[in-house]
N, C-alpha and C positions, 0 to 999 in steps of 0.2 A: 551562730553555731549552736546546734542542738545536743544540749547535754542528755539528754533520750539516747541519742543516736550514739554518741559517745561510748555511752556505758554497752549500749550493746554487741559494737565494734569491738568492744574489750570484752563481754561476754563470750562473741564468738572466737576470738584468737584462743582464750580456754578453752575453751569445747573443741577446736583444733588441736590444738596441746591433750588432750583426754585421748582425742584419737588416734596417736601418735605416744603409744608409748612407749617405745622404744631413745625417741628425744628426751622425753622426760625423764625415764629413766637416770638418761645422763645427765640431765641439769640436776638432779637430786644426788645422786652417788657418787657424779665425778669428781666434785669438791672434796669430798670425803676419803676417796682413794689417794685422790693425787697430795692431798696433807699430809697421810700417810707413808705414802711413798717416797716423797718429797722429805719427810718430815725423820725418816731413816738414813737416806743414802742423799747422800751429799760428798793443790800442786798448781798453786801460781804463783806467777813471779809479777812480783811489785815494784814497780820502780816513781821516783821524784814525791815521793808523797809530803803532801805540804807538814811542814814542820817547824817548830818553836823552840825557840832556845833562848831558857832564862839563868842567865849567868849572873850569879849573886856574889859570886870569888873574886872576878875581876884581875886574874892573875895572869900570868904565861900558862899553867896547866889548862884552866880555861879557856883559855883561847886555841887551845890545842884540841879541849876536844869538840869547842865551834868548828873549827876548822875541818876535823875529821869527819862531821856530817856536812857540813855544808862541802865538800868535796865527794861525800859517796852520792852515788847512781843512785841509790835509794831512796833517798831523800834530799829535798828540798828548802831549806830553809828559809820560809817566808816571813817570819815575825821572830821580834825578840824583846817580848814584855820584859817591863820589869820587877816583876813579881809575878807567883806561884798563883797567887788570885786570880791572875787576870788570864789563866790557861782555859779553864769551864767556859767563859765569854768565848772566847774563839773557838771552843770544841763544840758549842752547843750548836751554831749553827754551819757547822761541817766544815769553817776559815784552815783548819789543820787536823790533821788525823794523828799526828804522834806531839808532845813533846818531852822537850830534854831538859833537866832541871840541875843545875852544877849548884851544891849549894855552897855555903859560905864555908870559909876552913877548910875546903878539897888541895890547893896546895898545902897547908899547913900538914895536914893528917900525911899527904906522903910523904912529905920533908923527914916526919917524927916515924919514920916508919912504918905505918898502919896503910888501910885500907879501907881507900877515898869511897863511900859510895854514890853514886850520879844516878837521878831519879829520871825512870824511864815512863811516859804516861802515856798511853796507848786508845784510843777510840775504837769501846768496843761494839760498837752499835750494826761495824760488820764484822763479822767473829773471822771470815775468812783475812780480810784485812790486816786485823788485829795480831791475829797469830802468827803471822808473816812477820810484821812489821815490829816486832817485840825481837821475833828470832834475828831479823836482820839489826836491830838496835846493840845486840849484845855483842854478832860478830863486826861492829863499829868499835864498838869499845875490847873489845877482844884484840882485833890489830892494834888499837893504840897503845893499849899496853905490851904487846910484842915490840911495836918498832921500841917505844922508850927503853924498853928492857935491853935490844941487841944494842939503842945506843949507849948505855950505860954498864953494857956487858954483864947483865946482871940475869939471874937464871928467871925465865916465866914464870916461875911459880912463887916468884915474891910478891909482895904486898902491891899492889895498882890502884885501876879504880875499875871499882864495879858497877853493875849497872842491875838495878834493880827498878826492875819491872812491874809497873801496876797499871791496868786494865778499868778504865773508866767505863760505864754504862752498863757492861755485860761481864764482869770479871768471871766465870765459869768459862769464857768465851765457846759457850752451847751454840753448835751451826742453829739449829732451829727455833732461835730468839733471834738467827737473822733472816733466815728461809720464810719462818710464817707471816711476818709481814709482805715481805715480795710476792710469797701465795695472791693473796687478798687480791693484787690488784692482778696478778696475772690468771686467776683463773675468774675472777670479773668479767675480765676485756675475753678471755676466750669464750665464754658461754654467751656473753653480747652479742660476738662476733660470727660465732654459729649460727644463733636464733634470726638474728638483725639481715646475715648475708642469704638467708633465705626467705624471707619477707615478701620481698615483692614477684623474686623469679618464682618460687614456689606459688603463686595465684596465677602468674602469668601462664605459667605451664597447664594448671588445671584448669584455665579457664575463667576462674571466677570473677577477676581483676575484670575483666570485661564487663560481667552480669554486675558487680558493684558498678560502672559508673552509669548504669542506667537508671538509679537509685537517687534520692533526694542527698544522699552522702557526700560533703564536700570534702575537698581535698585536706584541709585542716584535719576535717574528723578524723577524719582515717589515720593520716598522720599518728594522732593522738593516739588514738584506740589500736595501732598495731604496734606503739612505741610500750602505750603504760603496761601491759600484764611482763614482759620482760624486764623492765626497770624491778619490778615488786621483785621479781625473780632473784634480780641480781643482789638485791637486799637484802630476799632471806637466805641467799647463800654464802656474801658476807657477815653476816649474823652466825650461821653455822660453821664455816671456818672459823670464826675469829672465838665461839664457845669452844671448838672443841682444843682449838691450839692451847687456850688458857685454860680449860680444864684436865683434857690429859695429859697434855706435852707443857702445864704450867709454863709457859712461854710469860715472862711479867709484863706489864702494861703502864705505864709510868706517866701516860698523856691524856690528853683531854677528847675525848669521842667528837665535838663538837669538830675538832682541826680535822680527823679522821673522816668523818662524815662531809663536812662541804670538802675537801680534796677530793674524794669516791664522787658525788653529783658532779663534779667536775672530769673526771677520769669518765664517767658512763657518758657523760655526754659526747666527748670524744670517739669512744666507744660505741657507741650508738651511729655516730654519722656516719664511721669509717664501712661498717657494718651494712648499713641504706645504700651507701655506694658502690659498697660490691655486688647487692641484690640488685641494681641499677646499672651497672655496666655487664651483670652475667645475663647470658643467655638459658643457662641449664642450672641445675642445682650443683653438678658434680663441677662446672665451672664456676661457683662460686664457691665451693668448697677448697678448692686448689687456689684460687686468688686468698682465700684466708689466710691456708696452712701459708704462703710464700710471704706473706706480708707478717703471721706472727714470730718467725723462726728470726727473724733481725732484733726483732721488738725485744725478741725473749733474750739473746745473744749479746746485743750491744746495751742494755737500758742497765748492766750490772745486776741480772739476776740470777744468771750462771756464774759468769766469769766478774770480777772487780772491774768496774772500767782502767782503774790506774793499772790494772794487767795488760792492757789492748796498746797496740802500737799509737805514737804519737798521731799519726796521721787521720786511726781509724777513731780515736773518741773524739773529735768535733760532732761524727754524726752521731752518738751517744745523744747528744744535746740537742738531737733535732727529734727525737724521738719522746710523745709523749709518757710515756712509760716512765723513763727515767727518773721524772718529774714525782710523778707518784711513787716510786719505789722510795726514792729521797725522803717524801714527805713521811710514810706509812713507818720506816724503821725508825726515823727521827721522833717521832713522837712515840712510837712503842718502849725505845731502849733510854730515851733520852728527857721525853718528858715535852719534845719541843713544842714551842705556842706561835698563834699565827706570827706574831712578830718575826721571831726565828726565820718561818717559811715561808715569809709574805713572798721573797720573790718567788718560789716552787710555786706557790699558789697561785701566783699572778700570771706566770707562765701556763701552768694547767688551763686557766681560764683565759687564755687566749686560745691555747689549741682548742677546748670544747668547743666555746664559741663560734670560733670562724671552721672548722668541721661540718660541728653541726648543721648551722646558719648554712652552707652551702649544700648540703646532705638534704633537709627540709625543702630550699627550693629546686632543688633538680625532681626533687621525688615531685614537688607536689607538679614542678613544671611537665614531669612524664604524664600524669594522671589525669592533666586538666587537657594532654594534646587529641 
């Protein structure tokens, strides 16, 4: 392989990109609008979300109000430490999104008349999530003290238990401390997916792809040299989303760029095959444009960057899980709101790097298998 040839493969995909600017245009400003837009304008319903319940009473009141979540639709209650310590360990890497903390002397306090309060802990790392799943925590405790009250014929407005709500990771619960990291990886995969799903049809149509294989240019190079100026691309326009989220929309950042970074090499690689593929099975430009737009409108829909997936019917988030997107959006808010470290995401990350790879790995040999027929 001739690292000459290389660079010049990459020189000339530039000088393409110059003459074309109208594309460029949009890999530079798109990013920028759509944070904005995004980043402004952002009603769902949540149900079973994994849930904790640390009861330190150990009473009938107690277990009354285990019982009242572990019975609503809303929640699911999967764990039940015991202790308040051991809630951050299960929230950091996404084991539960809410819990519920009874603490010690909650029967006592209603016995004595007064007003029991039941700590409500909340994961705010998805603000849509979060703010849901607070309001539905209260009207939990809201019925439970009506039923106790009609059983005791005693008016609503007496003394209960309340439920007092605190918001781990994102307490402001701001949409766009959850939005700008889902940006990141979705306007990534779309500018990839632009540039990548025209790559090969676009030479094939003008011709060129021809006059190149008459060339000492081997399939690698090329490879190489039409892959790297879009990789840099996508760099510096995570680089520029992710300034301007934290400098004007102060979006806070709590993790380590390092998780952030090999997750992205792993998402673009994905990103990148899906993209060769398309330029490899279109015939025309305007048909790989339309295999794009059809294949991101799921990505974008089901990976929980619109809607929450614990919004979406039972049936439809298994495919959530097949989608690499998901993976990354996981990763990208986790570590912005939460601070999370490879350990955290080893499996996100290990998943990512199965899709890159085997995408990829297959995207590189069909291309280079078209090039060399």
């Amino acid at each position: 392989m001739s690292a000459k040839r290389v660079r010049l493969l990459i020189w000339k995909e530039f000088l393409q990109l110059r003459q074309d600017p109208f594309l460029a245009g949009i890999l530079l400003a798109a990013p920028i609008l759509q944070l904005i837009v995004f980043g402004y304008v952002v009603a769902v319903d949540i149900s079973h979300l994994n849930t904790a319940v640390v009861d330190l009473d150990h009473t009938y009141i107690s277990r009354q109000v285990d019982s009242a979540f572990t019975s609503s639709e809303y929640f699911t209650v999967t764990r039940r430490p015991a202790s308040e310590g051991d809630i951050q360990e299960l929230m950091d890497p996404g084991e539960i999104q809410l819990a519920v903390v009874i603490p010690q002397g909650t029967q006592s306090a209603l016995a004595a008349g007064k007003t029991a309060p039941i700590g409500i802990i909340v994961d705010g790392s998805d603000s849509q999530v979060a703010s849901v799943a607070g309001g539905y925590a209260s009207q939990v405790i809201a019925q439970l003290n009506a039923e106790r009250a009609a059983l005791a014929g005693a008016s609503l407005s007496g003394p209960g238990v309340d439920a007092e709500v605190r918001v781990l990771y994102n307490p402001t619960l701001a949409a766009i401390n959850n939005m700008l990291p889902g940006l990141i990886a979705v306007i990534s995969m779309i500018s990839l997916l632009v540039v990548m799903s025209q790559a090969v049809v676009k030479e094939r149509e003008s011709g060129t792809l021809e006059q190149m294989f008459v060339t000492p240019i081997r399939a690698g190079e090329y490879i190489i040299g039409k892959i790297t100026p879009y990789v840099l691309l996508a760099i510096a326009q995570i680089g520029v989303i992710s300034s301007v989220g934290l400098g004007w929309f102060h979006v806070p950042f709590n993790g380590d760029v390092a998780v952030i970074a090999v997750a992205m090499l792993l998402f673009m690689m994905t990103s990148i095959g899906l993209g060769l593929l398309i330029s490899l099975i279109s015939r025309t430009r305007q048909q790989a444009i339309q295999t794009m737009i059809f294949l991101m409108l799921p990505f974008m829909i089901l990976s929980g960057f619109i809607f929450p997936i614990e919004s979406m019917p039972n049936w439809l988030q298994p495919l959530s899980q097949a989608i690499p997107m998901t993976y990354a959006m996981r990763v990208l808010r986790a570590v912005f709101a939460k601070g999370s470290t490879f350990a955290d995401l080893s499996t996100e990350l290990i998943v990512l790097a199965g899709f890159g790879v085997v995408i990829f790995t297959i995207a590189v040999a069909a291309t280079r298998r078209r090039i060399t027929e």
